[in-house]
C-alpha atoms as one frame of an Amber mdcrd trajectory, in Angstrom:
protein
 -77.540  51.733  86.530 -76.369  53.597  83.305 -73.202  53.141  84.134 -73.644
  49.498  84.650 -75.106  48.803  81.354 -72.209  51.099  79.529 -69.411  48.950
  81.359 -71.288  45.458  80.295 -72.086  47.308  76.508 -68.415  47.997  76.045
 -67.117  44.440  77.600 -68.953  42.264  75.027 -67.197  44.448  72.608 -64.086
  43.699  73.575 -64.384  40.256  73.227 -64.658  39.698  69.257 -62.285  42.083
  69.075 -59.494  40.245  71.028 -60.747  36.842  69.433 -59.608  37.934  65.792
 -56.520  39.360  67.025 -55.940  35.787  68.469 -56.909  34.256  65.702 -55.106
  36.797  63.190 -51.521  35.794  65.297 -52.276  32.175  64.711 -52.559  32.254
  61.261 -49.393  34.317  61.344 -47.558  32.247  62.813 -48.882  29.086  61.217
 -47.999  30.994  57.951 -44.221  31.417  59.773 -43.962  28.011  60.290 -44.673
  26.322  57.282 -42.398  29.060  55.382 -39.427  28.001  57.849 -40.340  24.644
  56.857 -40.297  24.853  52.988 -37.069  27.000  53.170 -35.753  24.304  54.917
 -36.845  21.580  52.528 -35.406  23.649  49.693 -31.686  23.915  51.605 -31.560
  20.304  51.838 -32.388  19.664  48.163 -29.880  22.251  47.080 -27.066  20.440
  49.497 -27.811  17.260  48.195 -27.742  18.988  44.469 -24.449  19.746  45.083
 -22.903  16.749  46.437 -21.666  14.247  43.851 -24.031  11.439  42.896 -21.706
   8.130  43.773 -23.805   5.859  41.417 -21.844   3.216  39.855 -21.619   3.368
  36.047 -21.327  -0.539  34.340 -18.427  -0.906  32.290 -16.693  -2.912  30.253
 -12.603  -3.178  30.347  -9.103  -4.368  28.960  -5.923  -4.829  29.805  -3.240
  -3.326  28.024  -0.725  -6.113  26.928   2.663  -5.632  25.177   2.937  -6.988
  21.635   5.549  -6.471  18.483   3.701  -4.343  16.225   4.934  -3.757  12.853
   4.662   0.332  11.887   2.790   0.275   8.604   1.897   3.105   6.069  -0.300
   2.032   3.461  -0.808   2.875   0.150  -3.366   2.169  -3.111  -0.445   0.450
  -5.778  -1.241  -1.350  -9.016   0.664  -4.555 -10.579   3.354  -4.351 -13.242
   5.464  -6.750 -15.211   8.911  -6.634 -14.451   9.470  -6.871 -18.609   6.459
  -6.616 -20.922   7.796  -7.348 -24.476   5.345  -6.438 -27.745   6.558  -9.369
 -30.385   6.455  -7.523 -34.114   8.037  -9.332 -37.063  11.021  -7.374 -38.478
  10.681  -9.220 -42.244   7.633  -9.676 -43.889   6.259 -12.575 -44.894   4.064
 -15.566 -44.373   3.695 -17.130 -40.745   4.658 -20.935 -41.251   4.083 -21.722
 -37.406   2.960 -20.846 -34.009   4.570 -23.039 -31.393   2.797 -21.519 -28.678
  -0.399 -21.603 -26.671  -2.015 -18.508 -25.015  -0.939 -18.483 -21.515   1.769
 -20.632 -21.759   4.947 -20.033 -19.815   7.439 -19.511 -22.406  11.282 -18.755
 -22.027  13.836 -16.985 -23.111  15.252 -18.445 -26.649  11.913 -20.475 -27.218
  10.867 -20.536 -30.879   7.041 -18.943 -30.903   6.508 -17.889 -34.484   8.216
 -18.469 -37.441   8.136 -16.453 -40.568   8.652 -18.248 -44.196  12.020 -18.127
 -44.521  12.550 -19.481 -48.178  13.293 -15.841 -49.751  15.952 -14.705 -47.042
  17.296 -18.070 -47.165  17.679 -17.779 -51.307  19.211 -14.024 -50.747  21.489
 -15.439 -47.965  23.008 -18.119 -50.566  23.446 -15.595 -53.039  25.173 -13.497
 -50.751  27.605 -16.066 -50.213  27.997 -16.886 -53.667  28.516 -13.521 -54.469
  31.360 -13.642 -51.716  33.191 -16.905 -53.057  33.589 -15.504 -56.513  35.245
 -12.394 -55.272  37.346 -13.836 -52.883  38.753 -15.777 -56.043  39.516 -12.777
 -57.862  40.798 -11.200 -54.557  42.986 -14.042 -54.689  44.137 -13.708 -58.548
  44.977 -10.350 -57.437  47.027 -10.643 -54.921  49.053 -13.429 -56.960  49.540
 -10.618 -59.409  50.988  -8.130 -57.004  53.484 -10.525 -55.865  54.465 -11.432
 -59.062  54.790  -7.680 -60.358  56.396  -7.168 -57.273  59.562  -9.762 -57.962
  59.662  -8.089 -60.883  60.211  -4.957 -59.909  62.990  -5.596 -57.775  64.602
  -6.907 -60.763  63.589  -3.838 -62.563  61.286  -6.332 -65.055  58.563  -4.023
 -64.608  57.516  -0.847 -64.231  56.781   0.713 -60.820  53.381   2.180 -62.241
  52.054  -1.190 -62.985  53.305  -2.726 -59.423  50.804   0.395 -58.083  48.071
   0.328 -60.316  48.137  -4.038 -59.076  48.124  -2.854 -55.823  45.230  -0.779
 -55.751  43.356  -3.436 -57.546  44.230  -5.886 -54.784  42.526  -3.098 -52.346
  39.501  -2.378 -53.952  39.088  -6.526 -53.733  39.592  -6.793 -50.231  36.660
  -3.557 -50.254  34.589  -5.714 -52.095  35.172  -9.011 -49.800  34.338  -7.106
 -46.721  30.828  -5.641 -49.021  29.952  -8.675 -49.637  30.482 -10.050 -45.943
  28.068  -7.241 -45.015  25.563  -8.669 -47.239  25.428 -12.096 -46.024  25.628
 -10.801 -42.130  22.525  -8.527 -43.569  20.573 -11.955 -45.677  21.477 -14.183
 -42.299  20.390 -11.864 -39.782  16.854 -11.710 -42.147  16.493 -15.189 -41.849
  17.591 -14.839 -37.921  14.385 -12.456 -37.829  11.872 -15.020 -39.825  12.208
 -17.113 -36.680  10.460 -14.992 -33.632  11.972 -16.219 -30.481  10.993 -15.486
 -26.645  13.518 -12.417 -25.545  12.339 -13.667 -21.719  11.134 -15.847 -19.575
   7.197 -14.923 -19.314   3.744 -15.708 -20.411   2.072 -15.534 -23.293  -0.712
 -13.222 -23.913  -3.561 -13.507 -26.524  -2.575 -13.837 -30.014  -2.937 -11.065
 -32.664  -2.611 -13.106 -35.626  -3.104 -16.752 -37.117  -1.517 -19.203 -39.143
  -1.010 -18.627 -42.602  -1.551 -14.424 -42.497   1.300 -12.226 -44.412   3.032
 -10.451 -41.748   4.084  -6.709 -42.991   7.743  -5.847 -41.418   7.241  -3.470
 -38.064   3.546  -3.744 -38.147   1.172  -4.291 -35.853   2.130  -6.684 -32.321
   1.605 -10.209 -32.911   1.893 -11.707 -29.294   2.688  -9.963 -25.971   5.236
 -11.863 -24.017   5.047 -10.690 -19.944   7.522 -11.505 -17.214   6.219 -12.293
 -14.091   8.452 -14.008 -11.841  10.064 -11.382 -10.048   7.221  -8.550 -10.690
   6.611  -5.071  -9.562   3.809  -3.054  -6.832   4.111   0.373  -7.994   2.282
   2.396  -4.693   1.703   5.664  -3.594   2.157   7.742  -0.432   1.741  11.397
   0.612   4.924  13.426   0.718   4.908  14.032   3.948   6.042  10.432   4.545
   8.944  10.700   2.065  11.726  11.528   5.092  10.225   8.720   7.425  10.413
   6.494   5.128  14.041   7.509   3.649  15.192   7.035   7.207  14.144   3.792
   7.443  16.005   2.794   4.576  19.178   3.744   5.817  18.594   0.988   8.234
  18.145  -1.957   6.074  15.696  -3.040   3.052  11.915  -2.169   4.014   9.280
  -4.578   3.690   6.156  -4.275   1.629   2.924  -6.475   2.108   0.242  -6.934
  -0.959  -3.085  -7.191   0.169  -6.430  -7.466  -1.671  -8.694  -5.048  -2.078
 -10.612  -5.747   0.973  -7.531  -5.414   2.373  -7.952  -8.426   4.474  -6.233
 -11.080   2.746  -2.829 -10.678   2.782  -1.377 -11.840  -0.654   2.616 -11.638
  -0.873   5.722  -9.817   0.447   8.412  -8.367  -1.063  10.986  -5.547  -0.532
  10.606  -2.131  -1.433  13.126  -0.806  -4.541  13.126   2.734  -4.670  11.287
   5.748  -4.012   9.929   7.849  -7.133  12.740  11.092  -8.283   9.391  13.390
  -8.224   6.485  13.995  -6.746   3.384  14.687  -8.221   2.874  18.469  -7.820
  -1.207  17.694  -8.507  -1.845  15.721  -5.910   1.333  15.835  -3.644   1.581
  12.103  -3.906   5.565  10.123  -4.713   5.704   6.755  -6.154   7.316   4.023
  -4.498   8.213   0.781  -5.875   8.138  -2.575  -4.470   9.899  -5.982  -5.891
   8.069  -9.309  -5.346   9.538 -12.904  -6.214   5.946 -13.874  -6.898   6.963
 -17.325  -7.168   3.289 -18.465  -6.952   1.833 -16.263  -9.367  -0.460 -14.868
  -6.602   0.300 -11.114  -8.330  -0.603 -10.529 -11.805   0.205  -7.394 -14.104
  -3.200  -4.694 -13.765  -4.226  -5.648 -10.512  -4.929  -3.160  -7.876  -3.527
  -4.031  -4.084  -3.403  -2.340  -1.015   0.177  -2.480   0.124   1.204  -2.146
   3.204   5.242  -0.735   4.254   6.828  -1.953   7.053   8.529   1.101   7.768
   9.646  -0.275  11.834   8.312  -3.475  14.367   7.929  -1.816  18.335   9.150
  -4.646  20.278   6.597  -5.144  23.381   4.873  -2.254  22.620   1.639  -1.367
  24.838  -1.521  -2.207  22.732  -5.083  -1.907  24.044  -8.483  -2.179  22.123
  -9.491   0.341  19.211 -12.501   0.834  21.129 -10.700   2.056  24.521  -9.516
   5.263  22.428 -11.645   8.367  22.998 -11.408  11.786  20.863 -11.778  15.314
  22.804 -11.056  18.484  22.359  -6.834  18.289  23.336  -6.733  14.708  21.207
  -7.269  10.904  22.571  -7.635   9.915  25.796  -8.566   6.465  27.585 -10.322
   6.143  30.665  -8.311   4.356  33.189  -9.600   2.211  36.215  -7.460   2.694
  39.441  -7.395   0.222  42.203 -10.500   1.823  44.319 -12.499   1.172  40.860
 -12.603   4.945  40.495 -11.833   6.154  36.695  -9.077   8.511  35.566  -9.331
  10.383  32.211  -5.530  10.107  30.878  -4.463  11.956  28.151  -2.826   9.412
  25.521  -1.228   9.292  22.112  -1.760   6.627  19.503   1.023   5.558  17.222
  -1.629   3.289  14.565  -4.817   1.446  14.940  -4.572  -1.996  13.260  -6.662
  -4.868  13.462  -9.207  -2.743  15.963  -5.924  -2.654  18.130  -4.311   0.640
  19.363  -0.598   0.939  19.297   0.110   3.425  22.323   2.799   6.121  22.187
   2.583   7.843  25.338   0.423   7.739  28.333  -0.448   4.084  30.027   1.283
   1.459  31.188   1.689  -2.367  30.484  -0.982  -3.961  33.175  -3.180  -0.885
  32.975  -7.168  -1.931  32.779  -8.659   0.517  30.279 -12.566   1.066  29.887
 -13.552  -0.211  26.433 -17.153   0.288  26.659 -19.594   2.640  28.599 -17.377
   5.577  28.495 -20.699   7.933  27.607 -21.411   7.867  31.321 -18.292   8.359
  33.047 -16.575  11.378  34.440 -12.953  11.724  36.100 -13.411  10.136  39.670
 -16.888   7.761  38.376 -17.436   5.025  40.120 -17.551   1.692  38.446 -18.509
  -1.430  37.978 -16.398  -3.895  35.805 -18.440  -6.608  33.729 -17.347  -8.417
  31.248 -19.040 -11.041  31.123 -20.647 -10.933  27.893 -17.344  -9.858  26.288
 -16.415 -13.311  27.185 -19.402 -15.473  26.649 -20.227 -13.204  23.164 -19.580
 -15.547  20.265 -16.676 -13.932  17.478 -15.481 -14.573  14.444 -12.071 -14.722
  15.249  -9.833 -15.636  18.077  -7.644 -12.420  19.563  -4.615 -14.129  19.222
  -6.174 -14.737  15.321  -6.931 -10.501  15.116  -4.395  -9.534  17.367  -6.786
  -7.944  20.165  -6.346  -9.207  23.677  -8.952 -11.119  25.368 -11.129  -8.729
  28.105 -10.147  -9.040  31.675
């Protein structure tokens, strides 16, 4: 009977003790399968982390056309005269008249002030007066040494008086010749009473007024200006100097004015010369440029821009400013390929004018460029060409007007 109760004793005791281990391998195994589970989760977000993402990136694009682009360097140049003339009066005296209007267009030869002329005049006559009454006594003279020299031959008189008759006859022709310096002298005063235009130009403002007592060499009375051919006189860095030295070994260069803007083109001309120095303070050279100017669109003083046509590419490949990207190894231009992938090619620009890009090196003519929405893309990006609003967007000017070519 003990026995019997021991047995049933030790039986319930083995029960609780089997139902945690149960229970303890369930939870273990639950625990198992739920760590399986999130390792599993986390393999699949890491694969899917490492493929690329194929989302397609919006873009706007261009084609890149072929155009003749002029090669320009420019330069900051100022106006000059091609003469400037200072009018001073070389006599003194009175002004009489001024025959000439500020601003006019005068020319060379044209009367614009005139000096009294009544005392140069007066010392002019004398001059000549002086000159007619020895010219008569060079005369008597030399009818006295032809006499005395009959005479000697005939040994009538002496040889001493034939000399001393010749000698007078030279000191008369000294004194004709004085007295032509003296009137050329009294002439050329009057000559200088009357201020004439040296060139063709315009008048500036007017320093003095009727009636004022000029002093001889003072102060300038008008400023007389050519204009009509007239001078840019530009500068460039030195650097430029052989470039441009080369390019004038194949023909005259051309040089465009333009305002200060430097929109508004305002004349051509040709360039002259290139400055004999440099300017060792700011490593600049001079160049200078001639302009016929035959509307008076330049004026002496002004400051342009100018512009040197140092070479024109023929059909050069052009694409929008706005297609050119900076990195660390220089430009570059994303490129769409047929399967409307993107390729990041390595270009070179020549000049940006007119927000268009003159290509050196690396595309082709027909290539479509990306012009906007390059901040997204990566080599091998998928995209999405829309240029829609490119088209529809209202501008100011035409491309054929800026020289950009319309988007694709």
């Amino acid at each position: 009977m003990d026995d019997r109760l021991g047995n049933a004793r030790s039986g319930k005791a083995v029960y609780p003790l089997m139902r945690r281990i149960l229970i303890g391998l369930a939870f273990i195994l639950a625990a198992a399968g739920l760590a399986a589970a999130v390792h599993y989760e986390y393999a699949r977000t890491s694969e899917r982390r490492k493929e690329p993402e194929q989302t397609t990136v919006p873009v706007r694009t261009a084609i890149a056309v072929a155009r003749d682009v002029p090669v320009i360097l420019r330069g900051l140049g100022q106006v000059e005269a091609y003469n400037s003339v200072a009018l001073k009066s070389r006599v003194e005296g009175n002004i009489t008249a001024i025959n000439f209007r500020e601003g006019q267009i005068v020319h060379k030869g044209d009367l614009l002030i005139q000096i009294d002329p009544r005392p140069y005049q007066a010392a002019l006559d004398q001059a000549r007066a002086v000159l007619a009454k020895d010219q008569a006594a060079h005369a008597n003279a030399q009818t006295d040494l032809q006499r005395y020299g009959k005479l000697l031959t005939r040994e009538f008189a002496p040889e001493q008086q034939y000399t001393t008759q010749k000698s007078t006859v030279a000191q008369a022709e000294s004194t004709l010749q004085n007295d032509q310096a003296q009137i050329d002298a009294a002439a050329l005063n009057v000559e200088y009473a009357a201020i004439k235009s040296p060139i063709d130009g315009v008048t500036g403002i007017r320093q003095i007024d009727l009636g004022n007592l000029v002093p001889a060499n003072s102060s300038t009375l008008v400023t007389v200006t050519q204009i009509q051919p007239i001078y840019v006189v530009f500068t460039l860095a030195e650097a430029t100097i052989q470039r441009i030295r080369e390019a004038m070994r194949r023909g005259p260069l051309t040089v465009e004015a333009f305002d200060q803007a430097d929109q508004k083109k305002i004349a051509a001309g040709v360039l002259n010369l290139i400055d004999n120095a440099v300017d060792p303070t700011t490593g600049m050279v001079k160049l200078k440029a001639e302009f016929a100017n035959k509307d008076d669109a330049l004026w002496p003083g002004q400051f342009v821009n100018a512009h040197l046509v140092i070479e024109v590419i023929y059909n050069g490949v052009n694409i929008p400013a706005a297609a050119v990207q900076t990195g660390l190894n220089g430009s570059y231009a994303y490129v769409v390929k047929p399967d409307s992938t993107v390729d990041m090619r390595p270009i070179s620009v020549t000049q940006t004018e007119n927000n268009m890009a003159l290509i050196g090196s690396g595309l082709q003519l027909g290539e479509e460029v990306v012009t906007a929405g390059q901040s997204r893309l990566r080599p091998g990006a998928k995209v999405q060409v829309s240029n829609a609003l490119a088209q529809n967007a209202p501008s100011a000017a035409s491309p054929t007007a800026t020289g950009q070519s319309a988007p694709k």
